[in-house]
MIVEX-23398 format. One record per residue (C-alpha): residue number from 0; residue in three letters; x, y, z. Coordinates in pm, whole numbers, plus 32768, in hexadecimal, padded with zeros to 4 digits. Each point is the difference from the previous one (the first is absolute). Example, Ala and Ser with C-alpha at 12.3 -4.5 7.8 and 13.67 -1.06 7.14 Angstrom:
// residues 2
MARKE num residu    u    v    w
MARKE   0    Ala 84CE 7E3E 830C
MARKE   1    Ser 8089 8158 7FBE
***
This chain:
// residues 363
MARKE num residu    u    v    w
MARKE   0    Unk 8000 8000 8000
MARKE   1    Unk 80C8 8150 7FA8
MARKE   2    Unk 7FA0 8106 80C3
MARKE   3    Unk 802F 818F 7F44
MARKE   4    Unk 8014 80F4 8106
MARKE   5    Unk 7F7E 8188 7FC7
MARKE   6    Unk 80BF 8127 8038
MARKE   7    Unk 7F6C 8007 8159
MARKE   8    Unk 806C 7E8A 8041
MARKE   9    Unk 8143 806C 7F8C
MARKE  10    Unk 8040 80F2 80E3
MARKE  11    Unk 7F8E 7F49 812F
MARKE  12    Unk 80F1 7EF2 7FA6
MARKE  13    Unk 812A 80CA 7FE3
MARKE  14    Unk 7FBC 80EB 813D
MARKE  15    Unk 7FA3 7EAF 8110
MARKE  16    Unk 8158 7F51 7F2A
MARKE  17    Unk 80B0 80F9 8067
MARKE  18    Unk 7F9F 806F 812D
MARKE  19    Unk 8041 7EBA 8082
MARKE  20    Unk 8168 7FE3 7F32
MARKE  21    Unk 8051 817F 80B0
MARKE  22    Unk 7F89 7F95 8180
MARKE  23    Unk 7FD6 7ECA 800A
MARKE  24    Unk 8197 7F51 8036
MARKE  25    Unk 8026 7E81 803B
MARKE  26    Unk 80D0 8073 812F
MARKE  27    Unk 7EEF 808C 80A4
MARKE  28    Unk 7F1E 7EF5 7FB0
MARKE  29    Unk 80D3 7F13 80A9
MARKE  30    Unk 7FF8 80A7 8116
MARKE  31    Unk 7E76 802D 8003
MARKE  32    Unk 7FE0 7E85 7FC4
MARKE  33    Unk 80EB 7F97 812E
MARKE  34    Unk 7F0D 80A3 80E8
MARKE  35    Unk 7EBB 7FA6 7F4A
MARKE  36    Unk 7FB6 815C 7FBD
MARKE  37    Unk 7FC8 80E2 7ED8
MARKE  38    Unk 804F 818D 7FA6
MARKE  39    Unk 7EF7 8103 808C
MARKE  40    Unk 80AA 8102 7F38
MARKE  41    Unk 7FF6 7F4C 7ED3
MARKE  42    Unk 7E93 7FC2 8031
MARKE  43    Unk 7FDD 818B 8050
MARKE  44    Unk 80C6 8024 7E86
MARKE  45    Unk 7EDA 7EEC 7F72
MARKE  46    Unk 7EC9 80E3 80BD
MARKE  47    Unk 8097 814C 7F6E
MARKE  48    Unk 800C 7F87 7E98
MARKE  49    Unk 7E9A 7FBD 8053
MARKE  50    Unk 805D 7E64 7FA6
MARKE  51    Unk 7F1E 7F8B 8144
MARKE  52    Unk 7EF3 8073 7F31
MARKE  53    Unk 7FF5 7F14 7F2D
MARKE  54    Unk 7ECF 7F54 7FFA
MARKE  55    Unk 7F18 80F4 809B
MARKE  56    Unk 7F13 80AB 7F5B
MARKE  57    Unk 8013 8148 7FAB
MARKE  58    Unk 7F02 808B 80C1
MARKE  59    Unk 80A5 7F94 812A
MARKE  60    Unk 815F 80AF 7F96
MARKE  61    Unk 807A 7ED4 7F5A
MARKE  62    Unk 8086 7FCB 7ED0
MARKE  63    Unk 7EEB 7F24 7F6D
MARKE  64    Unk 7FF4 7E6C 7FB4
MARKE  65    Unk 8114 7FC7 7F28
MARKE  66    Unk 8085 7E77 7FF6
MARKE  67    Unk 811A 806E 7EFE
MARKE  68    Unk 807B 8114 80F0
MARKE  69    Unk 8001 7F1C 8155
MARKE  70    Unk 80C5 7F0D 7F1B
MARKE  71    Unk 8100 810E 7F9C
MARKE  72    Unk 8057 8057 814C
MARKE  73    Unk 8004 7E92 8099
MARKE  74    Unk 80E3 7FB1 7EF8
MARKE  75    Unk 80C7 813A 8016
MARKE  76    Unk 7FF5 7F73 81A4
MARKE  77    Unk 8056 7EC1 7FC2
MARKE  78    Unk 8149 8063 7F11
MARKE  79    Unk 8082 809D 814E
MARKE  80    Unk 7F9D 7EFA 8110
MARKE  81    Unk 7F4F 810E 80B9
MARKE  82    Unk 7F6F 7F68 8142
MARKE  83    Unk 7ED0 811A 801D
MARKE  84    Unk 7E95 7F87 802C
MARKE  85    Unk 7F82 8089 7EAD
MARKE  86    Unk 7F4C 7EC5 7FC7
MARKE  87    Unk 7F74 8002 8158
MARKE  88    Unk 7FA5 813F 8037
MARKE  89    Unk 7FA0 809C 7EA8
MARKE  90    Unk 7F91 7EDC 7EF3
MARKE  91    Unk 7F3E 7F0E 80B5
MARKE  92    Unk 7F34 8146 8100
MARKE  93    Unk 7FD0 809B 7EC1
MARKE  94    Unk 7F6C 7EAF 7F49
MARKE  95    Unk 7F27 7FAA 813A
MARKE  96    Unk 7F71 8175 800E
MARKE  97    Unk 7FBC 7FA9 7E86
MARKE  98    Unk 7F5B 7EF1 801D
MARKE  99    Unk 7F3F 807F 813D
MARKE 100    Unk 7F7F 812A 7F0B
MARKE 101    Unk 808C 80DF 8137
MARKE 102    Unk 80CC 80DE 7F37
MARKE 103    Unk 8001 8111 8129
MARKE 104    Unk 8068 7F48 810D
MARKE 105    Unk 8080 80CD 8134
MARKE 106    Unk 814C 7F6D 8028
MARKE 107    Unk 8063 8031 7E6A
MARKE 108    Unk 809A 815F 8031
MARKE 109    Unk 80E8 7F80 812E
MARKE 110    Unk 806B 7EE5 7EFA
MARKE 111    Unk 8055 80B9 7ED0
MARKE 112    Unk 80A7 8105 8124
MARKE 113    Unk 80E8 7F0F 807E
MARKE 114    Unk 7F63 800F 8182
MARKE 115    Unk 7F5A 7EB7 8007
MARKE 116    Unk 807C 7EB7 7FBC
MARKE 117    Unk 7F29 7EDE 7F95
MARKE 118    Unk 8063 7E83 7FFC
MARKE 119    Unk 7F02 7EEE 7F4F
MARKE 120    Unk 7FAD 7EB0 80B3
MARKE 121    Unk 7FCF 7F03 7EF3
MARKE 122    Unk 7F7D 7F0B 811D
MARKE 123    Unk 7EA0 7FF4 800A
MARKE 124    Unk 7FBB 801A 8177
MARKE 125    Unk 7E95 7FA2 80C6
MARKE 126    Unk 7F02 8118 8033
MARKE 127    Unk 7EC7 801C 80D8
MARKE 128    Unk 7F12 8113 7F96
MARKE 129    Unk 7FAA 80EF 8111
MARKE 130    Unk 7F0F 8128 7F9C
MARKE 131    Unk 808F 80A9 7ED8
MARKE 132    Unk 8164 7F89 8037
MARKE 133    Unk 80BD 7EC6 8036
MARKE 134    Unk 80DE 7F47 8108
MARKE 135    Unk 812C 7F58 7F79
MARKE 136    Unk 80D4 7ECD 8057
MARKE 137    Unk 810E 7F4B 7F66
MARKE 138    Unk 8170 7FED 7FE1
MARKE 139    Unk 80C9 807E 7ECE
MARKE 140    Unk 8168 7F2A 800A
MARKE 141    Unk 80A6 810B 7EF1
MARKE 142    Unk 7F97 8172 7FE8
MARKE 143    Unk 80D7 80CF 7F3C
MARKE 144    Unk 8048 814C 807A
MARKE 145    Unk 7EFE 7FA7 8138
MARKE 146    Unk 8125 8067 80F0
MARKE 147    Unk 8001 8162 7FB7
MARKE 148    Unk 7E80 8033 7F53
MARKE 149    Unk 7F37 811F 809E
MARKE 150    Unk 7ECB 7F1E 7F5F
MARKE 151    Unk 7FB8 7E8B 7FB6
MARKE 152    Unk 7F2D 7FC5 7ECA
MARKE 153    Unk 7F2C 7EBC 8050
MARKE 154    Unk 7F0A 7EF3 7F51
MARKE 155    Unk 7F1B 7F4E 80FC
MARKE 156    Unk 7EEF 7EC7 7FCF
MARKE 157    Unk 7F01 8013 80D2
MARKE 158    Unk 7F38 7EC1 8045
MARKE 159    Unk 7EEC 8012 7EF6
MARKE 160    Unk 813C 8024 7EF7
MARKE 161    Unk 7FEF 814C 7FBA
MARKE 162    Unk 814B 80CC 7FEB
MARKE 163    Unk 803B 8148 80C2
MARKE 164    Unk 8125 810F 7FB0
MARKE 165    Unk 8067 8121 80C2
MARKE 166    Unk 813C 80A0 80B7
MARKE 167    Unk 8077 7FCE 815F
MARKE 168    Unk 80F5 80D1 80CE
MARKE 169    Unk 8146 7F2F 805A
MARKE 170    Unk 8014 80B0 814B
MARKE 171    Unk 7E8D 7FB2 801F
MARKE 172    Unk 7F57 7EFD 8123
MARKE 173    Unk 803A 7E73 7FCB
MARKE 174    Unk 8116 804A 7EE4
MARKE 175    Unk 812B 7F59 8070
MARKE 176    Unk 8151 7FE6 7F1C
MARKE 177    Unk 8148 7F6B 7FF9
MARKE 178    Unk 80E1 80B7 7F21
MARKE 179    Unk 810E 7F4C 7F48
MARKE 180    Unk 80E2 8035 7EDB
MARKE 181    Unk 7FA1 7F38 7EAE
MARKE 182    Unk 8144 7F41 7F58
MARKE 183    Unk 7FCF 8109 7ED0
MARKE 184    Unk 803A 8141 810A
MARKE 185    Unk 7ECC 8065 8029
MARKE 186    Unk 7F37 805B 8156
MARKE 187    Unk 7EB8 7F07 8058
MARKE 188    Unk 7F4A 7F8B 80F6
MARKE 189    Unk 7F25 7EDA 80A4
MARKE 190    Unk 7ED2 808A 8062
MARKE 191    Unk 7EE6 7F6D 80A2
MARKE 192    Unk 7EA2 808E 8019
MARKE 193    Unk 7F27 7FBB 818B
MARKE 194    Unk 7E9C 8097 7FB6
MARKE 195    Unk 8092 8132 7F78
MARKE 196    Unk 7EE0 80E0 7FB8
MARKE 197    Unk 7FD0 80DF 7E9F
MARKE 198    Unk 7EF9 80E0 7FFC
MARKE 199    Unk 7F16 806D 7EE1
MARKE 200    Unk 80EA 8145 7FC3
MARKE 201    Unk 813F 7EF8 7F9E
MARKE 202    Unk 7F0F 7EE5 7F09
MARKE 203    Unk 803A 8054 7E9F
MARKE 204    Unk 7EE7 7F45 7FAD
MARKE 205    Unk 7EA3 7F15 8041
MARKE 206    Unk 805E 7E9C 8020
MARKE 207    Unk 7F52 7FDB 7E9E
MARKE 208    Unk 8143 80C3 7F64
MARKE 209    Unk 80F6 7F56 8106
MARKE 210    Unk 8088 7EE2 7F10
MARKE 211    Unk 8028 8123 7ED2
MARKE 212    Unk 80EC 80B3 80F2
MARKE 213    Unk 80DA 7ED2 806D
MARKE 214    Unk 802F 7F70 7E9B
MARKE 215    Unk 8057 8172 7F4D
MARKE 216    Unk 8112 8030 8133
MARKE 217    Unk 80B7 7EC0 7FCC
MARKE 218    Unk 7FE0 804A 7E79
MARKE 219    Unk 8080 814A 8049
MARKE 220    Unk 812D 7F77 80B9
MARKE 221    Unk 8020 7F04 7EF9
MARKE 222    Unk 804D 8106 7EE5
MARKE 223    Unk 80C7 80BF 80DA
MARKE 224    Unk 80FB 7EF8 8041
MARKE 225    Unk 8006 7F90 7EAD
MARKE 226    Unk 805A 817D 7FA1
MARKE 227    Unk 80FF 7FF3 8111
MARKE 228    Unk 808A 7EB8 7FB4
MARKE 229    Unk 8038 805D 7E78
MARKE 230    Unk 80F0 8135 80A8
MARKE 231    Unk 80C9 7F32 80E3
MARKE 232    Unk 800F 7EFD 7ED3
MARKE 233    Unk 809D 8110 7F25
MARKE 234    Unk 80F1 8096 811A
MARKE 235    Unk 802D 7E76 7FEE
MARKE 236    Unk 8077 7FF5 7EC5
MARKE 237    Unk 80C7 8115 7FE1
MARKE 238    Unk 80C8 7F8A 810C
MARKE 239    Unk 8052 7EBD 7F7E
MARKE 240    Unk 803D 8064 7EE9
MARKE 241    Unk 811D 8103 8070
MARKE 242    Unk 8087 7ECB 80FB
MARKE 243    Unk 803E 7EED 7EC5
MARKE 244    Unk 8085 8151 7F02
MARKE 245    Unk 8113 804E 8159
MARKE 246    Unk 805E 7EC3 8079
MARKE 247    Unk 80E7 7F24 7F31
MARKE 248    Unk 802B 7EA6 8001
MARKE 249    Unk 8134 7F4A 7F1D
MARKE 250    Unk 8091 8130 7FAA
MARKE 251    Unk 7E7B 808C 7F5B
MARKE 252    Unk 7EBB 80A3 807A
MARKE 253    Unk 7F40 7EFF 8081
MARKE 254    Unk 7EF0 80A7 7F0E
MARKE 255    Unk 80C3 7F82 7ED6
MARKE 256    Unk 7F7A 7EA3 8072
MARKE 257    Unk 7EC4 7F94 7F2A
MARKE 258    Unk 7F54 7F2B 8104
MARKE 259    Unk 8025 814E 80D8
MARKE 260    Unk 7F6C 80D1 7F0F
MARKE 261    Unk 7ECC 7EEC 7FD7
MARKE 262    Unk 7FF4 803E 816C
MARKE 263    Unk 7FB5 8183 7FDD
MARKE 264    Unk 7F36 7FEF 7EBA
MARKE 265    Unk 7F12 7F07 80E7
MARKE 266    Unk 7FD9 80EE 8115
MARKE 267    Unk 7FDE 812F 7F0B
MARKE 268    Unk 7EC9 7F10 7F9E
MARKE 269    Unk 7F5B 7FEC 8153
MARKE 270    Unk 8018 8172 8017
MARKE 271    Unk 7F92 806A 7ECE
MARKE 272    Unk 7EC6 7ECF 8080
MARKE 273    Unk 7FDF 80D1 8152
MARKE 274    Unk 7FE7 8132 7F62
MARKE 275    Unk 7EC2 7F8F 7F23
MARKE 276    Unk 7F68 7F73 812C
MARKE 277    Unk 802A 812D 808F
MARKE 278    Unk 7F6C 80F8 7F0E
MARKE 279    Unk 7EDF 7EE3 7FAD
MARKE 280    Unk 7FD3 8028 81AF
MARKE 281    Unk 7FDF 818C 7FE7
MARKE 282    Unk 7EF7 7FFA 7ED5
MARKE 283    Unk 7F3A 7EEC 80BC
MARKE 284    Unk 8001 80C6 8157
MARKE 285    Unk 7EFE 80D0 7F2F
MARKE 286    Unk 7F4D 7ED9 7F76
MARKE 287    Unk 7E8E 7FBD 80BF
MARKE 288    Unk 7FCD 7E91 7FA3
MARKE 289    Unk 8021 7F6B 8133
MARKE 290    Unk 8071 7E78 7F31
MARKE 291    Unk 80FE 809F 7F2A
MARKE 292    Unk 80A9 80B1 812A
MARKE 293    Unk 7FF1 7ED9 80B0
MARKE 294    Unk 80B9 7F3E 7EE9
MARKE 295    Unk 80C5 80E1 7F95
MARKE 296    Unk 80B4 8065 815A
MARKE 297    Unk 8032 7E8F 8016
MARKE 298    Unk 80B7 7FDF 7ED4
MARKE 299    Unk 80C8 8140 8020
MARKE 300    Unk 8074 7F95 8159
MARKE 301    Unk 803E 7EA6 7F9B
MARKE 302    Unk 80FC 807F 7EFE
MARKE 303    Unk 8091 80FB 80B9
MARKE 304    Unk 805C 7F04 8136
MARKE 305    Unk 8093 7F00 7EDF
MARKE 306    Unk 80E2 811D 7F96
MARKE 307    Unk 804C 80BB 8152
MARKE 308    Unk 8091 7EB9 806F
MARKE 309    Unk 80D3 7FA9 7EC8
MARKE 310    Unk 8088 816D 7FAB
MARKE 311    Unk 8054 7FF6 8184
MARKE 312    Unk 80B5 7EBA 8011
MARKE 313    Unk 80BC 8032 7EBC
MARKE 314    Unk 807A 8162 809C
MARKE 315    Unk 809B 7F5F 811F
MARKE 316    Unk 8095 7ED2 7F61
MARKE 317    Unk 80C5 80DF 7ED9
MARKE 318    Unk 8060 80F1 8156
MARKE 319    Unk 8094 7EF4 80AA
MARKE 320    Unk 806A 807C 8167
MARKE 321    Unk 7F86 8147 7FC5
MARKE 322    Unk 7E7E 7F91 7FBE
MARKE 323    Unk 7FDD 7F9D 8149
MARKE 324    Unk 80D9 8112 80B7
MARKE 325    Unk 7F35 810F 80CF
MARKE 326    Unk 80D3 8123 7F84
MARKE 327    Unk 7FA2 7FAB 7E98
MARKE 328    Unk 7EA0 8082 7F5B
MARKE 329    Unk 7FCD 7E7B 7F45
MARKE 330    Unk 7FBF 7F64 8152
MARKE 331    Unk 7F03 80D0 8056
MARKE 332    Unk 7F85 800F 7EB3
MARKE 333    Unk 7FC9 7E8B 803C
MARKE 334    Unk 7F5F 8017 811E
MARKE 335    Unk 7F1B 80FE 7F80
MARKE 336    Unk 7F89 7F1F 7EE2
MARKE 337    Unk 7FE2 7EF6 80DB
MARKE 338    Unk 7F19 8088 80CD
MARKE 339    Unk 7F4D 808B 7EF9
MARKE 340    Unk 7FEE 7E93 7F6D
MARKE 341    Unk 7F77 7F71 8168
MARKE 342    Unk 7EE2 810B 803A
MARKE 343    Unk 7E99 7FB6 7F97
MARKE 344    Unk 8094 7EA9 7F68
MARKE 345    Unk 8105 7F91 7F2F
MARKE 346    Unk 7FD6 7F7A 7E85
MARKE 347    Unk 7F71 7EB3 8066
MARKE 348    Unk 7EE7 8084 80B4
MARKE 349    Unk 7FB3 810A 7F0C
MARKE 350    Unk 7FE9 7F0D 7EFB
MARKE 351    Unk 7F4E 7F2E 809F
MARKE 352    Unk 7F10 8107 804E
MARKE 353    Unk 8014 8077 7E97
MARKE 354    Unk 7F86 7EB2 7FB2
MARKE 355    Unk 7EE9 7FEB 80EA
MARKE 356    Unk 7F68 812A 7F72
MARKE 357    Unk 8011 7F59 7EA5
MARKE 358    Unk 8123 80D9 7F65
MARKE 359    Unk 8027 8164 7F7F
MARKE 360    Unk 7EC5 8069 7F44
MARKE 361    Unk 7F34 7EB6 806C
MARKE 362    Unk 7EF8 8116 8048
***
């Protein structure tokens, strides 16, 4: 699928690549990732170019509900390894809101201002209906960004089946979390949920549009990823190329060997693969048929776990040493695309779900 950008495109692309090229060092990264944390002042930079935004509708002080602009700057994200909660706090809020038809919620101007920060949990946690709100319990094992979120974004079934959505404060009553590092640097948490209470202020919608919210957040996150993983891929590439063009091997680059090159030209492949997926994920974040979302965020995450892993592992094998050394950006590449492999399911069980749905276009 080739994607042609406008001017507008254009220019987005080139100011988030290089704002991220200009502030964004590996150095500092490092550092970040060591502690589990992530840049505030960065994020300040992202807020000022008005790139929280994105998503949000206009009317609201947004920027409007753009799939090809979320991609650009997850990509342009994911070239640098940035560890900030873009996809947390900005793309799946602003795809819930969306699919809640609450385009002016309260809490939208403190996102797209940097104040607030939101973290989505993907675990669908118990709910008891009491008046117009709900009470929550449940345990989330892996919330990214959930150690430091001013707001938890939450999914609930209540005993009849029927989904609820809404926001709960992280500080709030019967919210207990464990922070912890992730292997790929980033901050998370374990949270569990004891009859934590949400009131009819913090549902984004009736239990009737519950299940519409849930599936358009984990789609949401689902082209995000697939936008990030495409940048890290290329930063990828780029490196490993450089590595076989410096370092000799019987007196030659070891880029002079064929079976080298068929080595690069194969992961040049699975980018050029993630890249498709991830333009075909940003057009079909707009799409409303509910079965060819369902299939085709299937497929595109099957095919972007499939190449995640094998543009990862062929990084660190033609690195040697240095592919799995801390102080050197393919490690944590790897890790990266690892996790980004792991979350929401790997090929098999995108596949597989692929194929219980009856394929792309069964519908």
């Amino acid at each position: 699928m080739t994607l042609v950008l406008d001017t507008e495109q254009e220019l987005l692309k080139d100011s988030v690549e290089r704002l991220v090229r200009e502030r964004y060092g590996f150095a500092e990264r490092l550092r970040l990732a060591r502690d589990g944390a992530w840049s505030r002042p960065f994020w300040g930079l992202l807020a000022d170019q008005g790139l929280l935004g994105i998503g949000f509708s206009e009317d609201a002080g947004g920027l409007g509900e753009d799939g090809i602009s979320a991609m650009l700057v997850a990509e342009a994200l994911g070239r640098g390894l940035c560890l900030e909660p873009y996809l947390e706090t900005v793309i799946v809020p602003s795809a819930a809101l969306a699919a809640a038809g609450d385009a002016h919620h309260a809490m939208i101007e403190d996102i797209i201002t940097g104040k607030k920060i939101v973290a989505p949990v993907f675990n669908r946690l118990s709910a008891e209906e009491e008046g117009k709100g709900v009470r929550l319990s449940g345990h989330a094992r892996h919330v990214t960004h959930g150690d430091d979120a001013d707001l938890l974004l939450v999914t609930a079934e209540g005993s009849d089946g029927r989904i609820h959505a809404g926001f709960v404060e992280t500080l709030g009553d019967g919210v207990i979390c464990r922070r912890y590092t992730g292997f790929d640097g980033r901050g998370a948490a374990e949270i569990t949920f004891e009859n934590v209470h949400i009131g009819a202020e913090n549902m984004l919608a009736t239990p009737e549009g519950g299940g519409r919210i849930a599936e358009h957040m984990e789609q949401a996150a689902i082209a995000s990823l697939s936008a990030e993983a495409s940048g890290i891929m290329a930063a990828v590439l780029d490196l490993t190329v450089e590595q076989l063009r410096t370092r000799q091997q019987f007196g030659q680059p070891l880029a002079s060997f064929q079976s080298l090159q068929h080595r690069l030209a194969e992961m040049a492949i699975e980018l050029e693969q993630t890249r498709s997926m991830a333009n075909y994920a940003a057009h079909l974040t707009q799409s409303d048929d509910v079965d060819e979302r369902r299939a085709g965020f299937a497929a595109i995450k099957g095919v972007v776990s499939a190449s995640a892993r094998f543009v990862g592992q062929q990084a660190v094998q033609l690195h040697g040493g240095l592919g799995v050394s801390e102080e050197h950006q393919i490690g944590w590449a790897h890790k990266r695309l690892t996790m980004i492999d792991m979350q929401f399911g790997g090929a098999a069980e995108q596949y597989s779900r692929l194929a219980s749905l009856g394929g792309l276009g069964a519908n």
